[in-house]
mmCIF file of the C-alpha atoms, coordinates in Angstrom:
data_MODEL
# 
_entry.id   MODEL 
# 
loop_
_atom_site.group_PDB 
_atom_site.id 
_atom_site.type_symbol 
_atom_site.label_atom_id 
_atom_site.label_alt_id 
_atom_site.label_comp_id 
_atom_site.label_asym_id 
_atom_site.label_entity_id 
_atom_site.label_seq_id 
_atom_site.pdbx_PDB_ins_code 
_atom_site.Cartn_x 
_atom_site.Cartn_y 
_atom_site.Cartn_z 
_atom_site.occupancy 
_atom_site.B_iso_or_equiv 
_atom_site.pdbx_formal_charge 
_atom_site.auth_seq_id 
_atom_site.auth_comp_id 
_atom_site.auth_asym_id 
_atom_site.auth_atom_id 
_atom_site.pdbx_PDB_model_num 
ATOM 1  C CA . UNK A 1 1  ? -32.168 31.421 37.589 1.00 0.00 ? 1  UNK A CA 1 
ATOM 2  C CA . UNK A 1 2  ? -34.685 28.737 39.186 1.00 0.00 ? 2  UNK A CA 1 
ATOM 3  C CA . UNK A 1 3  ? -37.647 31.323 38.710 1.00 0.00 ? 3  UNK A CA 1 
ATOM 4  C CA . UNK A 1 4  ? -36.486 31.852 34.981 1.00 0.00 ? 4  UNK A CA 1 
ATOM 5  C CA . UNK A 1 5  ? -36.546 27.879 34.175 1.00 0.00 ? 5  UNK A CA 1 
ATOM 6  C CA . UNK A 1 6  ? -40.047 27.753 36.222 1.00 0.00 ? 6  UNK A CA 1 
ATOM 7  C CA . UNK A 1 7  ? -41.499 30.337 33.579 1.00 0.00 ? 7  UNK A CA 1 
ATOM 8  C CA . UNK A 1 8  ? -40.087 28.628 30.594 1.00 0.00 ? 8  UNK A CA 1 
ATOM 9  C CA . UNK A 1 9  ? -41.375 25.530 32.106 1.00 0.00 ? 9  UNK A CA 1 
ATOM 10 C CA . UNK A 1 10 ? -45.124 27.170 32.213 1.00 0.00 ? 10 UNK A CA 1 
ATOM 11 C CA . UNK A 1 11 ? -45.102 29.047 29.348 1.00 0.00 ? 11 UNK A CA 1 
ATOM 12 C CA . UNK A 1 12 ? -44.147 25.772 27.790 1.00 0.00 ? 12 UNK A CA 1 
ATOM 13 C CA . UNK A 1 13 ? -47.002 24.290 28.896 1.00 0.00 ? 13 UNK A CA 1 
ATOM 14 C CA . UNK A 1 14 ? -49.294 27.108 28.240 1.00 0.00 ? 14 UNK A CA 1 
ATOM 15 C CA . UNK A 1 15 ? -48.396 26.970 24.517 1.00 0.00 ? 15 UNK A CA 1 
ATOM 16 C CA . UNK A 1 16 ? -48.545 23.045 24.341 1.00 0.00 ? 16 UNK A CA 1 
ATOM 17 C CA . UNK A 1 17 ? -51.844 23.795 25.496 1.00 0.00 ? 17 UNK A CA 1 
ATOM 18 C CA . UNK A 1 18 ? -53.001 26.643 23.395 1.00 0.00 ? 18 UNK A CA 1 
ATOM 19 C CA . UNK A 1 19 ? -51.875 24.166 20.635 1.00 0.00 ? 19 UNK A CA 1 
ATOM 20 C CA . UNK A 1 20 ? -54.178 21.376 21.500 1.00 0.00 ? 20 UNK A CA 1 
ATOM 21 C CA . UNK A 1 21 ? -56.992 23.325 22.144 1.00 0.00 ? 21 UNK A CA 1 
ATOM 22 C CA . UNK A 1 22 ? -56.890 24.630 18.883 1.00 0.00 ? 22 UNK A CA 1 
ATOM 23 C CA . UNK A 1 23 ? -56.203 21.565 17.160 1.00 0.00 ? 23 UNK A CA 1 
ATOM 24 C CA . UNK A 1 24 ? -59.186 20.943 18.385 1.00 0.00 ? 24 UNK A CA 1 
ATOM 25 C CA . UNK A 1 25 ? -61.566 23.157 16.648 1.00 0.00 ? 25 UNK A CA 1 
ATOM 26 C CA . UNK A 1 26 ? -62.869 22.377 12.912 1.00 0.00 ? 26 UNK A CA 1 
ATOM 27 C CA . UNK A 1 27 ? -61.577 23.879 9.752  1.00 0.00 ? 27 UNK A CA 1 
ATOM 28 C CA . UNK A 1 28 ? -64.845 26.054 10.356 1.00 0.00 ? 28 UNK A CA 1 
ATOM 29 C CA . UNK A 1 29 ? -64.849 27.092 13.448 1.00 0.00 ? 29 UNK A CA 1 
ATOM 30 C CA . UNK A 1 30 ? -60.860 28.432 13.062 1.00 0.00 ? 30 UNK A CA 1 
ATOM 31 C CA . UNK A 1 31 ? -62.158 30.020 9.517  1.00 0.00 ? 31 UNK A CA 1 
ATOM 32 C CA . UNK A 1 32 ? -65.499 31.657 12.081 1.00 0.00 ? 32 UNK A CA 1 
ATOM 33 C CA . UNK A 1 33 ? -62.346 33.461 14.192 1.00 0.00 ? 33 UNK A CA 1 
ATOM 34 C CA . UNK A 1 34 ? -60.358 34.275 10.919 1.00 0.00 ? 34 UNK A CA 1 
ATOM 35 C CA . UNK A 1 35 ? -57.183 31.191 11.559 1.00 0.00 ? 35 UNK A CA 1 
ATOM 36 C CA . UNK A 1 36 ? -56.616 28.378 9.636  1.00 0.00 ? 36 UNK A CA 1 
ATOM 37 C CA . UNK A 1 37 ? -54.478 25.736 10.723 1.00 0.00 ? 37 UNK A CA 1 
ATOM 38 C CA . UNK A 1 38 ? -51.249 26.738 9.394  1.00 0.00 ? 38 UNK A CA 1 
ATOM 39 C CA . UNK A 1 39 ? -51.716 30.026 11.871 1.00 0.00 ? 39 UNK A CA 1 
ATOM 40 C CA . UNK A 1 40 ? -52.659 27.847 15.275 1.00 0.00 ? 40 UNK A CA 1 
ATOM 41 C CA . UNK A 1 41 ? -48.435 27.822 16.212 1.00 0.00 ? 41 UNK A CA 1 
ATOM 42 C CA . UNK A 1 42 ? -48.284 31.661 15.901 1.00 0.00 ? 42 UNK A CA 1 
ATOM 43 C CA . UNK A 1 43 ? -51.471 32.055 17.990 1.00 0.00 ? 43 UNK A CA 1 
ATOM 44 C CA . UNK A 1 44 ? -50.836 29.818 20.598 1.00 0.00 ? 44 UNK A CA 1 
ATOM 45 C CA . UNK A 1 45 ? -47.196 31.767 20.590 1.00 0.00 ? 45 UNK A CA 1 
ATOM 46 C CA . UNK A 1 46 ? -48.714 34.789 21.471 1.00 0.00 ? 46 UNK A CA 1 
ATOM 47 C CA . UNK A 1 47 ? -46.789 36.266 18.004 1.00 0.00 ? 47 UNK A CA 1 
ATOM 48 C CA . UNK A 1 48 ? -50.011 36.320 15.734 1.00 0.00 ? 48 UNK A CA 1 
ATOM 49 C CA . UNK A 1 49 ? -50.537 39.727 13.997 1.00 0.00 ? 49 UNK A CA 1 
ATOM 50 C CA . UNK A 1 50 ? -53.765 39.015 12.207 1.00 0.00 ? 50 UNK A CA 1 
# 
Protein backbone atom coordinates (compact mmCIF):
# COMPACT_ATOMS: atom_id res chain seq x y z
CA UNK A 1 0.00 0.00 0.00
CA UNK A 2 2.93 2.56 0.97
CA UNK A 3 4.79 1.61 -2.39
CA UNK A 4 1.42 2.19 -4.34
CA UNK A 5 0.91 5.90 -2.78
CA UNK A 6 4.88 6.46 -3.44
CA UNK A 7 4.16 5.81 -7.30
CA UNK A 8 1.10 7.92 -7.45
CA UNK A 9 3.07 10.42 -5.61
CA UNK A 10 5.90 10.33 -8.56
CA UNK A 11 3.95 9.84 -11.33
CA UNK A 12 2.19 12.89 -10.03
CA UNK A 13 5.04 14.74 -10.20
CA UNK A 14 6.29 13.42 -13.41
CA UNK A 15 3.11 14.66 -15.15
CA UNK A 16 3.09 18.11 -13.28
CA UNK A 17 6.31 18.21 -14.84
CA UNK A 18 5.74 17.02 -18.32
CA UNK A 19 3.04 19.79 -18.10
CA UNK A 20 5.32 22.65 -17.41
CA UNK A 21 7.83 21.75 -19.65
CA UNK A 22 5.55 21.87 -22.32
CA UNK A 23 3.88 24.89 -21.39
CA UNK A 24 6.90 26.01 -22.00
CA UNK A 25 7.48 25.66 -25.63
CA UNK A 26 5.91 28.24 -28.30
CA UNK A 27 2.83 27.73 -30.33
CA UNK A 28 5.64 26.81 -32.98
CA UNK A 29 7.74 24.73 -31.59
CA UNK A 30 4.54 22.32 -30.25
CA UNK A 31 3.10 22.81 -34.05
CA UNK A 32 7.30 21.62 -35.23
CA UNK A 33 6.41 18.14 -33.05
CA UNK A 34 2.73 18.01 -34.39
CA UNK A 35 0.82 19.24 -30.54
CA UNK A 36 -0.90 22.17 -29.93
CA UNK A 37 -1.74 23.23 -26.63
CA UNK A 38 -5.02 21.74 -26.14
CA UNK A 39 -3.00 18.16 -26.59
CA UNK A 40 0.00 19.02 -23.85
CA UNK A 41 -2.48 17.17 -20.82
CA UNK A 42 -2.80 13.98 -22.96
CA UNK A 43 0.96 13.97 -23.69
CA UNK A 44 2.26 14.63 -20.51
CA UNK A 45 -0.43 11.68 -19.45
CA UNK A 46 1.29 9.31 -21.37
CA UNK A 47 -2.47 8.71 -23.21
CA UNK A 48 -1.63 10.70 -26.51
CA UNK A 49 -2.42 8.67 -29.70
CA UNK A 50 -1.25 11.12 -32.30
Amino acid sequence: MLLSLIRMIHAFRDYQRNIAELSQLSDRELADIGLDRSDIPRVAAGHYKG
